[in-house]
C-alpha positions in Angstrom: -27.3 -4.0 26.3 -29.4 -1.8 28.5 -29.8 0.7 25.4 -30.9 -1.9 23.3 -33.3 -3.2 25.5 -34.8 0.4 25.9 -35.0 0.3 22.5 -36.9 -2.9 22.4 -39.1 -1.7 25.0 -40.3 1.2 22.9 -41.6 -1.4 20.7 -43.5 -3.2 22.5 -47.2 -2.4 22.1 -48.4 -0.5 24.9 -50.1 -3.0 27.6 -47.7 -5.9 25.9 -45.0 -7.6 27.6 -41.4 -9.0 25.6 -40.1 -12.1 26.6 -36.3 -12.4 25.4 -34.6 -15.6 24.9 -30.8 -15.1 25.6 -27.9 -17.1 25.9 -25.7 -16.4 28.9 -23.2 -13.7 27.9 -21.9 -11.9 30.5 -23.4 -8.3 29.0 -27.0 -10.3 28.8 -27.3 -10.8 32.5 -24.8 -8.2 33.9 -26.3 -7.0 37.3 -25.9 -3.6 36.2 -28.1 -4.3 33.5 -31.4 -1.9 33.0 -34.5 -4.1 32.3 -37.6 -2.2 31.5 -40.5 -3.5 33.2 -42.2 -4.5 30.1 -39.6 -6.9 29.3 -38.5 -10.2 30.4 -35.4 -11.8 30.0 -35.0 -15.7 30.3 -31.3 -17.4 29.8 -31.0 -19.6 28.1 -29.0 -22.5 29.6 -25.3 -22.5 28.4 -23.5 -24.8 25.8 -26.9 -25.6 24.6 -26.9 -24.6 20.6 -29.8 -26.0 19.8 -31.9 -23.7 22.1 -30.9 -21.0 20.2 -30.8 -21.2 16.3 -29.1 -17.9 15.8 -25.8 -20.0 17.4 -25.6 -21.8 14.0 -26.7 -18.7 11.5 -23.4 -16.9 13.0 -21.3 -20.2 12.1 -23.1 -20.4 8.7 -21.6 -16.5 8.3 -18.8 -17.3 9.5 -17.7 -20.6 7.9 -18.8 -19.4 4.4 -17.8 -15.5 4.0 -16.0 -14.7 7.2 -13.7 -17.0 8.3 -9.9 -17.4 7.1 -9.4 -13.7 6.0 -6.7 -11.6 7.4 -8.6 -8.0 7.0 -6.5 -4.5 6.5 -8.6 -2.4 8.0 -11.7 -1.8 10.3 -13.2 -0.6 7.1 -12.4 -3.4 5.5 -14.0 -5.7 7.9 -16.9 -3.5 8.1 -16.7 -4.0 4.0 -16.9 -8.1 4.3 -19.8 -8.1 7.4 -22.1 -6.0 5.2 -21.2 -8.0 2.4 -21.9 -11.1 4.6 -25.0 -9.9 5.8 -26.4 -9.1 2.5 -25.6 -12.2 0.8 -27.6 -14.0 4.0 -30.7 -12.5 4.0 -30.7 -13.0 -0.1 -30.9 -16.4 1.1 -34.4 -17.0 3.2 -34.5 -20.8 2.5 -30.9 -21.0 3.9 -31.4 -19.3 7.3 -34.7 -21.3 7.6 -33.2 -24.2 6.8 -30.1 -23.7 9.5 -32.7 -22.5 11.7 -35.6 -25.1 11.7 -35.7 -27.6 14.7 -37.5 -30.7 13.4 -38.1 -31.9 16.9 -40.0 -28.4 17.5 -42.4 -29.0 14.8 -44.0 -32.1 15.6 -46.3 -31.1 18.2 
C-alpha cells in the first residue's frame, strides 16, 4: 500500500492535495503505512457498502464471471480476471449503473 500511495502521490499536481476514500482494510490504515504528505487518507466507516460503490462492482465481477470456478492454475486465474476485467469496462452503462447512488444526486 505504501508503494501505491507513492505512486499516487507522483500524480498529484504539484501544489494539489489527494483525498482517498478507503474502506478499513487492515493494509489501508496499517501504522506502518507511508503517507506522503500530499495525500490524505479518510476511512471509510466499516460494513457500510453503500459509501463505497466499488464494494458492489467487485460482487458484479464476481457473481457474473468469477464465481463458482474451480481454476487449474495461477495462470489460469490470471486468464479469467483479465478476461473479467475486459468484459467490465466494455460495459460503461453497467458499472455506472452498479455505481450510481440516487440519494447522492439529488442535491
Amino acid at each position: 500500500m505504501t508503494l501505491h500511495l507513492a505512486e499516487i502521490a507522483q500524480a498529484v499536481a504539484p501544489g494539489a492535495h489527494a483525498v482517498l476514500l478507503l474502506d478499513q482494510a487492515g493494509w489501508h490504515l496499517s501504522q506502518d503505512l507511508v503517507i506522503p504528505e500530499n495525500i490524505t487518507i479518510v476511512p471509510l466507516p466499516p460494513k457500510c457498502p453503500e459509501l463505497n460503490p466499488v464494494e458492489n462492482i467487485w460482487q458484479f465481477v464476481r457473481d457474473n464471471w468469477l464465481s463458482n470456478r474451480v481454476f487449474k492454475s495461477y495462470a489460469d486465474i490470471l486468464d479469467h480476471c483479465c478476461h473479467a476485467w475486459n468484459r467490465l469496462v466494455s460495459q460503461p452503462w453497467t458499472i455506472m449503473s452498479i455505481g450510481t447512488r440516487s440519494w447522492a444526486h439529488g442535491f
